[in-house]
C-alpha positions, 0 to 999 in steps of 0.5 A, a space after each residue: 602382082 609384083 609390089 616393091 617394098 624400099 627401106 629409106 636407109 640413109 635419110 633425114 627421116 630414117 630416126 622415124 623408122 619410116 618405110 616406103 611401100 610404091 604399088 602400081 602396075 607397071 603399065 599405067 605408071 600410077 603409084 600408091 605410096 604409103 609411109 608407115 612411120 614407128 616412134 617411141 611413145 614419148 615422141 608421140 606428141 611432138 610427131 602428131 603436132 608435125 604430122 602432115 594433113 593426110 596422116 594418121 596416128 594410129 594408138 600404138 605410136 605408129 603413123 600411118 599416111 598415104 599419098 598417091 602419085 605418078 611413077 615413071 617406072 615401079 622400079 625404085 631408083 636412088 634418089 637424093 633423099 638418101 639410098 634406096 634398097 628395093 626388091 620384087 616380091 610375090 605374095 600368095 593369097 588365100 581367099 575364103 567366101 568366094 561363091 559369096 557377094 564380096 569374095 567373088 568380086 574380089 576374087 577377079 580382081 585380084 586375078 586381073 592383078 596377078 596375085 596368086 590366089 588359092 580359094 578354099 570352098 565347101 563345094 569346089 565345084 561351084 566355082 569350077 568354071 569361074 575361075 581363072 586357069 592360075 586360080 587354084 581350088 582347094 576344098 575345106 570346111 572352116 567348120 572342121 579345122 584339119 580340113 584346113 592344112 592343105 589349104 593354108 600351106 605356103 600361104 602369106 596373106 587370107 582373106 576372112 570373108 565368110 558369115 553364116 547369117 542362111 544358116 539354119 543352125 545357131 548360127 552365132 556358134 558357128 561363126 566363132 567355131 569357123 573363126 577359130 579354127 581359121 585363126 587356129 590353122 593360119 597360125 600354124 601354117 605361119 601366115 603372116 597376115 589377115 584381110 577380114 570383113 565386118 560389120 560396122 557396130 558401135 556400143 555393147 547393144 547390138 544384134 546377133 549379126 553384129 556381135 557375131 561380127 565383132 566376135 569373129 574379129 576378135 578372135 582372129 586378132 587372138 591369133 596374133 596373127 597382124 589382122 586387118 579387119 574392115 568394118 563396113 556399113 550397108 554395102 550398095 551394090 546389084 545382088 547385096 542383100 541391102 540393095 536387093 531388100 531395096 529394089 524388092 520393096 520399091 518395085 512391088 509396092 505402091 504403096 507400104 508402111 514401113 516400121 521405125 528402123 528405116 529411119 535409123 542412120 548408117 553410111 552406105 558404102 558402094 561394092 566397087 569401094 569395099 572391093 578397093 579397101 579389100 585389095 589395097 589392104 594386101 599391100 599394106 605394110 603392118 606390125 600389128 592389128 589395125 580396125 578400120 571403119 569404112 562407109 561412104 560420104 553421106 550419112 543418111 536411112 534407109 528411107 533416103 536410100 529408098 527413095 534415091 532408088 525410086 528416083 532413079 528408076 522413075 517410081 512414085 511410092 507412097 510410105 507411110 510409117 507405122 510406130 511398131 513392127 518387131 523384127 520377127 514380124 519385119 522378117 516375114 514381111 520381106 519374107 514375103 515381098 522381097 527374095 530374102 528368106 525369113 530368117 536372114 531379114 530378121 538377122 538383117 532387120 535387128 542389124 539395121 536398128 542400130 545405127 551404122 555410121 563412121 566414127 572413125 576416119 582413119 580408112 580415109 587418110 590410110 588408103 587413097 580411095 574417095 568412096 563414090 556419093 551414094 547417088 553414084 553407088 546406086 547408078 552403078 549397081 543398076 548399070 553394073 546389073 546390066 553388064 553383068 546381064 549383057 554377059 551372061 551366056 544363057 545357054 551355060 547359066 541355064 538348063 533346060 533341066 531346070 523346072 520351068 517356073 510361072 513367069 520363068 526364071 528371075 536374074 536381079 530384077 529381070 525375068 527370063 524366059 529361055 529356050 534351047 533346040 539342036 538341029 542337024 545344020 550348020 550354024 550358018 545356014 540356021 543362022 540365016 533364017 534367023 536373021 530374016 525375022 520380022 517385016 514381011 519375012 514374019 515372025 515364023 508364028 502366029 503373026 496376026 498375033 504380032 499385028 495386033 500386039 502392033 494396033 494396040 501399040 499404036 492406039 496407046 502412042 507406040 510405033 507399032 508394026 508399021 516400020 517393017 525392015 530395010 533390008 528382008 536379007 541384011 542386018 546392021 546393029 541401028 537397025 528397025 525391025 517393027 517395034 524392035 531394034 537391033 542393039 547387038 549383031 555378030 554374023 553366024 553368031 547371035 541377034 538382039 534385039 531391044 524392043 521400042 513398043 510402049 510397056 511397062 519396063 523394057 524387054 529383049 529377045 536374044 538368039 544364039 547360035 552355037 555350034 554342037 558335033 552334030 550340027 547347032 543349037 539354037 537358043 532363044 532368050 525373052 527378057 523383061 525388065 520390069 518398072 513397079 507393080 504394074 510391069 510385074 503384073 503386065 508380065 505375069 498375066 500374059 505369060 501364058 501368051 508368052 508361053 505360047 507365042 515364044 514355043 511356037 517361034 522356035 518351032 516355026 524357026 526350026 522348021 524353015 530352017 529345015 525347010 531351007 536345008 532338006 536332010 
């Protein structure tokens, strides 16, 4: 990503020191420019009074605002404000934390905007095929700082974006050996900047994940090494550990008590406005270390955060506060309801008692970034969760080496049920079977099974299996198969189909034909997403059903297909 940075030589405003930053992409014609503007301390005073309603002043006299306007070209020209001196400059990024929840949303955006990224990894290979081809592997353990060398070398920006909150270990001491010796390295190798994320905390009280937090800060501004350290509420987004707590807790329980923390206040802020404050930082212009606390516009609890959810996915749930639960206690609870290990929900729990709000607005006068109201946030992870599941490719997320667990694997809120066979057939051919599916052609197993499943259907309002198809051979996108409908379609390729029968949370079943040196693979995909305890229950009591039904139709498929093109 080229940026142009311009001096304002010989202009009115040039006794102010001002320096004019303008990002933008060149295609859109979008600009973000930032004035950062340094003065004596004595004209501290005069200056604020004069400042414009979107500046800051920043404690070291430097004045910071941002505005944001259309350019006809990046390319800076001169203008009647005095002559402006410009130039094109590359900058190189390392980036830690990439296999997290931050770091690897982070790490496409910064490709997607041509930076040169370098992603230093305890297991390199677990980022292997994530990675753009531009994008550079490099191992490392913040742990031990001579591994460290050949990943800083030559770099100008790093992002912090690691904790060790799963650590089994004391985990305070490794969070400031790591932040040390990555502080230690970058200050050798001559980086001139560091992006960190944190917590947000206020008062000398705080949790161990907090003071850790804060620790790790202050550390890295020890370096003397220009630090800009974000410190951030609850982060909403599909797969953070919040949001996850939350989802857990309203679809597994109809009813809960819930202790004293989930009235505690804080300022949730969405992954999409984190990810934004993260990037644009890489093009902020600083002399000096710089704290901004950055949450989202609504200061509410946890409560309020799980009733929102509740809301939005239709879910009627009854709370009933309880005056004591320790955080020890809380932390096995969600131990036990929700997917976070006991030892992060207890970290997590003894954070959330403290109140996490924004006391500090400069984030929001220095970026030009509005975050998304939290009712936007959480309709966003539940429709990002869906595109991120609509492209995921199961048959290389999944193994069929993977043990095979009761009521099959769990992707966010959904489970899954995959199944893989290569027969020696072109893909059209296996193809053609596939897309015959249902109507009169059947469903290649058990299909008085499917006409019961239709009579119950149609006993409790559904549509049952009286539809049939409108074409035995053709396939469009729109069309009705049964109590299915075609939502996704690519010849040779793959079906989906997306089921209309009544069920407690909505249901999928996927084919895809890929091609293999011997012929194809089929690979099938039945997927639920539940809604409450009662869609969980429905799944998990008929999977043996399941387990016989989807077995017996790739059979059944396999065969025709066999049948139709005899070896």
């Amino acid at each position: 990503m080229a940026s142009t940075q311009v001096n304002l030589c010989q202009c009115g405003e040039k006794k102010d020191g001002f320096i004019l930053t303008i990002r933008g992409d060149g295609s859109s014609g979008t600009a973000v420019i930032i004035w950062v503007a340094e003065c004596p301390k004595k004209t501290t005073a005069r200056l604020k009074d004069g400042l414009p309603s979107d500046a800051t002043l920043l404690s070291s006299g430097k004045i910071v605002f941002a505005v944001t306007g259309i350019a006809e070209d990046v390319n800076v020209k001169p203008s009647s404000t005095g002559h402006m001196i410009a130039r094109k400059c590359n900058m190189n990024i390392l980036l830690t934390g990439a296999t997290g929840y931050v770091g690897g949303r982070l790490l496409k955006k910064l490709e997607s905007q041509g930076y040169a990224v370098r992603c230093l990894a305890r297991h390199p290979e677990y980022l292997k095929n994530k990675i753009a081809s531009s994008t550079e592997l490099v191992q490392g353990d913040l742990l031990n700082e001579d591994s460290l060398k050949n990943a800083m070398s030559g770099i100008e920006t790093a992002y912090y974006l690691v904790h060790s909150m799963g650590s089994k270990g004391v985990f305070e001491d490794e969070e400031k050996q790591s932040a040390f010796n990555f502080a230690n390295a970058a200050k050798k190798a001559g980086i001139k900047k560091i992006i960190y994320l944190g917590g947000l905390s206020h008062g000398k009280e705080l949790s161990a994940h907090l003071r850790s937090r804060r620790q790790a800060g202050e550390i890295l501004r020890e370096s003397g090494i220009p630090v800009i350290e974000f410190q951030a509420s609850i982060i909403i987004g599909s797969g953070s550990l919040s949001f996850e707590m939350i989802r857990a807790l309203m679809e597994r329980l109809p009813v809960m008590t819930t202790p004293r923390w989930v009235n505690v206040l804080a300022q949730p802020i969405a992954i999409e406005d984190v990810i934004e404050y993260l990037l644009q930082a890489a093009r902020l212009p600083i002399s000096e270390s710089v704290v901004f606390e950055i949450g989202g516009p609504e200061k509410m609890s946890y409560l309020d955060l799980m009733r929102e959810y509740g809301r939005q996915r239709g879910l009627k749930r009854l709370i009933i506060p309880v005056p004591v639960l320790s955080p020890g206690l809380s932390g096995l609870w969600l131990g036990l309801v929700t997917p976070l290990y006991a030892r992060v929900g207890r970290k997590l729990i003894e954070s959330i008692r403290h109140e996490t709000t924004v006391q500090d607005d400069t984030a929001l006068h220095v970026f030009p970034i509005k975050p998304m109201p939290i009712r936007e946030a959480i309709k966003r992870a539940l429709k990002n969760e869906e595109l991120d599941f609509a492209a995921t490719r199961w048959s290389d997320a999944l193994s069929l080496s993977t043990p095979q667990t009761w009521g099959g694997v769990r992707f966010g809120n959904r489970l899954v049920d995959l199944r893989q066979c290569e027969i020696s057939v072109p893909c059209e051919q296996a193809f053609t079977v596939i897309q015959r599916i249902g109507g009169k052609n059947g469903w290649y197993f058990a299909n008085w099974l499917w006409q019961l499943r239709g009579f119950l259907d149609l006993l409790v309002g559904g549509v049952g299996m009286r539809r049939g198809r409108k074409n035995p051979e053709k396939i469009n996108v729109g069309d009705v198969i049964d109590f299915w409908r075609v939502e996704q379609f690519e010849p040779d390729k793959s079906l989906r189909l997306a089921a209309e029968m009544k069920l407690p949370g909505r249901a999928w079943l996927d084919y895809e034909v890929s091609r293999t040196p011997n012929g194809c693979q089929i690979t099938q995909t039945a997927t639920f997403d539940p809604v409450g305890l009662l869609g969980l229950a429905y799944w998990y009591l008929i999977w043996p059903l399941h387990q016989l039904i989807f077995s017996g139709m790739l059979r059944g498929i396999v065969r025709k297909i066999l049948e139709s093109h005899p070896a």
